[in-house]
C-alpha positions as CSV (number, residue, x, y, z in Angstrom):
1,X,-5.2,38.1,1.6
2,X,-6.1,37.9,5.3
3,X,-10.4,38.6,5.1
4,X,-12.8,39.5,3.1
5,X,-16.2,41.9,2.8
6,X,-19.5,40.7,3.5
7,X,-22.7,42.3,2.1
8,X,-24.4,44.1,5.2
9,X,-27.3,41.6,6.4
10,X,-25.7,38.9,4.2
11,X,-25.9,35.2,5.8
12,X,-25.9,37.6,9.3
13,X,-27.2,35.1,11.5
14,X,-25.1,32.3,10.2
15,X,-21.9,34.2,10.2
16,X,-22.7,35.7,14.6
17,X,-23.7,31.8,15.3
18,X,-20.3,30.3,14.0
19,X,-19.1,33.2,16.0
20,X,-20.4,32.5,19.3
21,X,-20.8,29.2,21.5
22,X,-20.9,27.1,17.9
23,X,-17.4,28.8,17.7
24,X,-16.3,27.8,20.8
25,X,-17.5,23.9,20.7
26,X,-15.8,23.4,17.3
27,X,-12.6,24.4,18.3
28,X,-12.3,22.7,21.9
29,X,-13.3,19.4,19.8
30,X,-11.5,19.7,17.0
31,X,-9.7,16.7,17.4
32,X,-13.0,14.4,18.0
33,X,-15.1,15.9,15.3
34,X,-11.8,15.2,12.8
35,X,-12.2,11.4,13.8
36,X,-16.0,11.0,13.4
37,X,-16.0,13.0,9.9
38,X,-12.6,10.6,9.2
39,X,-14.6,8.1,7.0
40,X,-16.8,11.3,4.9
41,X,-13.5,12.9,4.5
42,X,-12.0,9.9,2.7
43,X,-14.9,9.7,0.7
44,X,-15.3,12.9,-0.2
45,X,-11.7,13.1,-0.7
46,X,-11.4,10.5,-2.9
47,X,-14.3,12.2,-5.5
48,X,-12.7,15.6,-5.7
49,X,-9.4,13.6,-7.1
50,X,-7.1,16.4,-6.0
51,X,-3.8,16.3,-7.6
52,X,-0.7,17.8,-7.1
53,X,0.1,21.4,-8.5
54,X,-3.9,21.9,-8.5
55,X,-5.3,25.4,-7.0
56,X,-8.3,24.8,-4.4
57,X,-10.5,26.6,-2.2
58,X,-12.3,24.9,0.9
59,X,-15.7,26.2,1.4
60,X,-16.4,26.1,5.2
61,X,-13.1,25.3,6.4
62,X,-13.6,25.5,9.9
63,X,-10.6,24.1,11.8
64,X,-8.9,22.8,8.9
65,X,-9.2,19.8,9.1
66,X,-10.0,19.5,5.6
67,X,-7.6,22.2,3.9
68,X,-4.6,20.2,5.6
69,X,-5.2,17.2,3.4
70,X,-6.1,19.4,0.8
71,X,-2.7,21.2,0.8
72,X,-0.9,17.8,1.4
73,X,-2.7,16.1,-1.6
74,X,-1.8,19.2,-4.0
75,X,2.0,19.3,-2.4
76,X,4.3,22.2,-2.9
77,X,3.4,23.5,-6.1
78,X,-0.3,23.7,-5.4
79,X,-2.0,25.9,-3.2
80,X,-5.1,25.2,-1.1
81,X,-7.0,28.2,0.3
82,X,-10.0,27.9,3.1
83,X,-12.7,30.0,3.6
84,X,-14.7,30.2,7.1
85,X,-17.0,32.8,8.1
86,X,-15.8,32.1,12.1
87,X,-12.8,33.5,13.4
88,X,-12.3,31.3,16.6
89,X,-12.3,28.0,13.9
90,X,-9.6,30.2,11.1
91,X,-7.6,31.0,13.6
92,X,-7.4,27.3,14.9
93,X,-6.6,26.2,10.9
94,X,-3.8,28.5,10.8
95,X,-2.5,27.5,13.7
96,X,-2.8,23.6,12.4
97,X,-1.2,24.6,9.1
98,X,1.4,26.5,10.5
99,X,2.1,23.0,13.2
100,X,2.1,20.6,10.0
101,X,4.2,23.0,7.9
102,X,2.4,23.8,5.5
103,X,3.3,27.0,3.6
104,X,0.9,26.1,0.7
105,X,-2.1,27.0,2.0
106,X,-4.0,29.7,3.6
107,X,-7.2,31.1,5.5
108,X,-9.4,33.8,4.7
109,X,-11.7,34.6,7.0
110,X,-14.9,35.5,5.9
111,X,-18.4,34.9,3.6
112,X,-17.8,32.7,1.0
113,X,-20.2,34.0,-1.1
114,X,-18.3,37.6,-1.2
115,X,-14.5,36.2,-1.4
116,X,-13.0,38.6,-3.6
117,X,-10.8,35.5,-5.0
118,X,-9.0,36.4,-8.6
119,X,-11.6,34.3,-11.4
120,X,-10.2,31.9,-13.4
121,X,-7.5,30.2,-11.4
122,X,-9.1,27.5,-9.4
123,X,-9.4,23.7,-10.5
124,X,-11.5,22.4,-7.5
125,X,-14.2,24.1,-5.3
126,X,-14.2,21.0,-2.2
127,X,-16.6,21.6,0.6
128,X,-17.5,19.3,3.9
129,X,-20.4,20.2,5.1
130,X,-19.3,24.1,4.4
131,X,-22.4,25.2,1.7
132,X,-25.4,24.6,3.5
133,X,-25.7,28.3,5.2
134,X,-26.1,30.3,2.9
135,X,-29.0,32.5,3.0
136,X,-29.7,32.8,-1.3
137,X,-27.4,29.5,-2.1
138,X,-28.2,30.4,-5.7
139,X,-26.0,33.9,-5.9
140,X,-23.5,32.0,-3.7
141,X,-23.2,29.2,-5.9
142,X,-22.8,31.7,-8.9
143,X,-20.1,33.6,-7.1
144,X,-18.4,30.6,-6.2
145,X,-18.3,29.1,-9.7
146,X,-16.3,32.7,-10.6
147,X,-12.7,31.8,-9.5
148,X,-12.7,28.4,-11.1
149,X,-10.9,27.9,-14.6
150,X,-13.2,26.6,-17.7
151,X,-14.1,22.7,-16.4
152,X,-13.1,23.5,-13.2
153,X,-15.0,20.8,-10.9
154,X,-17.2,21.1,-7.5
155,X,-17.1,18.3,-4.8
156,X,-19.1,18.9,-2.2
157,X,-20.3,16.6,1.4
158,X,-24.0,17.8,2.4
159,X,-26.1,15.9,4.9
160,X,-28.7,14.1,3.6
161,X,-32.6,14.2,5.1
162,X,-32.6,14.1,8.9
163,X,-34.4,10.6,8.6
164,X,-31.6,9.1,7.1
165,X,-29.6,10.4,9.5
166,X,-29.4,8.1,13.1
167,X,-26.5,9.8,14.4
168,X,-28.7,13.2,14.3
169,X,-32.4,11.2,14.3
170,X,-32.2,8.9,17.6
171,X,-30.9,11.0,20.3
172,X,-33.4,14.1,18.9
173,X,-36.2,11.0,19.2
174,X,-35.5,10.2,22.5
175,X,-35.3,13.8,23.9
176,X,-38.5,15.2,21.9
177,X,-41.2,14.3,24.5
178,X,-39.3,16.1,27.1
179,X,-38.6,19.4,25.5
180,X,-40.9,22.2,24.8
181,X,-42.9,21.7,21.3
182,X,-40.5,23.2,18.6
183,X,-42.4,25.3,15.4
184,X,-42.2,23.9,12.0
185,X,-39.0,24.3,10.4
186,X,-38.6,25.6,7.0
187,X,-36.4,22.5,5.5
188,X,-34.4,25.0,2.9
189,X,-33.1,27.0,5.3
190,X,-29.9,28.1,6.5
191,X,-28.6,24.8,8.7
192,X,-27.0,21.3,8.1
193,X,-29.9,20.1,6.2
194,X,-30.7,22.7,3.4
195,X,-29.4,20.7,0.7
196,X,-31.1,17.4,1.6
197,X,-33.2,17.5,-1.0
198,X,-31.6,16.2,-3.9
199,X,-33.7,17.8,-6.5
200,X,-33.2,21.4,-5.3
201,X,-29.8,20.9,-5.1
202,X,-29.4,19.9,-8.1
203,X,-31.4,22.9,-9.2
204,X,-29.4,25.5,-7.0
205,X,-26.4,24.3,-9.0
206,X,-28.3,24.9,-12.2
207,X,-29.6,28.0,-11.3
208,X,-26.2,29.3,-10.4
209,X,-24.8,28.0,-13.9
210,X,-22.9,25.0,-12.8
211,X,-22.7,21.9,-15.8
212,X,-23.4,18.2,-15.4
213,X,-24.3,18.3,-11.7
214,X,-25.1,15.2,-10.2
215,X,-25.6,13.5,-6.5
216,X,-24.0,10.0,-5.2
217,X,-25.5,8.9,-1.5
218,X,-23.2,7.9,0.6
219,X,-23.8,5.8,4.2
220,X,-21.1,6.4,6.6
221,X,-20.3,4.6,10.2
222,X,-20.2,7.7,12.9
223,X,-18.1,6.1,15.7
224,X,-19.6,8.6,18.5
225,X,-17.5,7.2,21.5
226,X,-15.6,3.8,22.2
227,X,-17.1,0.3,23.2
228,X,-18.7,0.4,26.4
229,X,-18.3,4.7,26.3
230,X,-22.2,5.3,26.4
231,X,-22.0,8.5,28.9
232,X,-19.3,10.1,26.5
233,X,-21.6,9.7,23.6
234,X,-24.4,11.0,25.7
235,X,-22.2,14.5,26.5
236,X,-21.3,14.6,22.5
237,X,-25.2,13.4,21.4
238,X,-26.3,16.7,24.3
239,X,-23.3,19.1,23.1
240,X,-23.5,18.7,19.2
241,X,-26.3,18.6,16.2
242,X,-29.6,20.2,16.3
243,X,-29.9,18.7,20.1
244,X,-27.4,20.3,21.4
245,X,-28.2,23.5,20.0
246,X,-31.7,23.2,21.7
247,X,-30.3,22.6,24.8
248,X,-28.2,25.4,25.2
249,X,-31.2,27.4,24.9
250,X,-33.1,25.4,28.1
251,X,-32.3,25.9,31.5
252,X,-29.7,23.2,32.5
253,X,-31.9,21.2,34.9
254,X,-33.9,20.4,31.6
255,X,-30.9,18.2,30.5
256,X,-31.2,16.0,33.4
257,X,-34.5,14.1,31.9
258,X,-33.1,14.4,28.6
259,X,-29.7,13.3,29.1
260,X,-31.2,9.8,30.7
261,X,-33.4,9.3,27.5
262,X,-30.7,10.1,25.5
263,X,-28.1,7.3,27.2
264,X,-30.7,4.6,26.9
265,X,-31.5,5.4,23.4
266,X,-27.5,4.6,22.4
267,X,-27.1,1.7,24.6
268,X,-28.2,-0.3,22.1
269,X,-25.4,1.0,19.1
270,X,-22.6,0.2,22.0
271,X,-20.9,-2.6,20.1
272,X,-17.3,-4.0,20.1
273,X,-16.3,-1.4,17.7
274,X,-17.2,1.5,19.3
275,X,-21.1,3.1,19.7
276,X,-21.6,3.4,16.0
277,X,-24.8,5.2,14.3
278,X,-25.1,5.8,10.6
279,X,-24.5,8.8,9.0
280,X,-26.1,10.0,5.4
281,X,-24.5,11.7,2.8
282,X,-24.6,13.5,-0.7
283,X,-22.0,13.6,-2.6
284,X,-22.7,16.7,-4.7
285,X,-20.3,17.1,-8.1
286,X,-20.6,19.7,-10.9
287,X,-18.4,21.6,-13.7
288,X,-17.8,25.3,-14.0
């Protein structure tokens, strides 16, 4: 299976941004998101349990970072399959599972929420940060239950409220009073903080029949750049998150002002371990 349909108008504008510029800085830092996520992906990891033989699907793949160690962890006789709405970030996973050997997993590329995948033959439904972006998460949710066998389990990594969140929270704080007033943002929608609220999560699962779900927070160390490596984690605090994604939409002599708030707003994380800021998780688990 090499793609799937998507309803027309279904998660539209999520599925042309992770196909445009979002596309392109994903794949060109592949290798430094992979680190900072590191510790969440242990975690997360470590909750889904996946064992070997097991059949999984990776919601929100991206550049497989993920589905690798999901294909290792299930070994030969499993078979991990990823799903990412982006081309650009599918064809860098393929290209990463084909460099680690894997033959045990694969890429589709396209909504989630309309895979087509045969029901009944999953055991885990693992997601980081892959579920968020979906424009009715409930009929989502309910499709993605369908391939999993009786029992079968959901591990999923969603951010938690942007207030627990330094690594998003300080740099955003320091460039607010120089960019233009933003309008109020509807906090369920599509975007990396639609499932912060625990108890509409838990209710989207619910809804969308899942059993037993449940939520475990989780604080994570985001290592953003190296000791003494404050102007790097200025360029990553300008390039990624919900900064970055305003600035690409301000003319570039904007960033000048904001770039200088920004660095003196993570001198003070610059530590002998690397500039560090927290990072806040959920933990999200149910049963099919």
């Amino acid at each position: 299976m090499t793609g799937t349909s998507t309803p027309e108008g279904a998660n539209a504008a999520q599925i042309a941004y992770w196909n445009d510029r979002a596309a392109v800085t994903w794949t060109t830092m592949q290798e430094r998101l992979d680190a900072l996520f590191a510790p969440i992906t242990a975690v997360a990891l470590q909750a889904a349990a996946p064992t070997p033989g097991e059949h999984v699907i990776d919601v929100g793949c991206g550049c497989g970072g993920t589905l690798i160690e999901l294909a290792r962890l299930v070994g030969p006789n499993g078979r991990a399959i990823g799903l990412d709405v982006s081309g650009p970030m599918s064809a860098r996973a393929r290209e990463r599972l084909a460099q680690a050997g894997l033959t045990n997993a694969q890429v589709i590329t396209g909504d989630a929420s309309a895979h087509g995948l045969p029901a009944g033959q999953t055991d885990l439904l693992f997601s980081r940060f892959g579920v968020m972006f979906f424009d009715d998460p409930v009929a989502a949710f309910t499709s993605l239950r369908k391939p999993l066998r009786p029992g079968g389990r959901l591990l999923c990594a969603v951010w938690r409220p942007f207030a627990d969140n330094p690594w998003f929270r300080v740099p955003m704080e320091a460039a607010r009073p120089l960019i233009p007033p933003q309008p109020p943002v509807d906090p369920h929608a599509p975007g990396p903080f639609a499932f912060a609220d625990g108890d509409r999560t838990l209710g989207i699962l619910t809804s969308a029949g899942w059993q037993g779900a449940a939520l475990v927070r989780h604080d994570v160390p985001m290592r953003i750049a190296a000791a003494g490596a404050v102007e790097e984690a200025t360029d990553f605090a300008l390039t990624m998150g919900p900064l970055g994604r305003l600035l690409r939409e301000m003319p570039a002599d904007a960033a000048v002002p904001v770039r200088e708030a920004v660095r003196q707003a993570l001198q003070p994380y610059d530590s002998p371990d690397g500039i560090i800021l927290t990072g806040s998780i959920w933990l999200v688990s149910a049963r099919a």
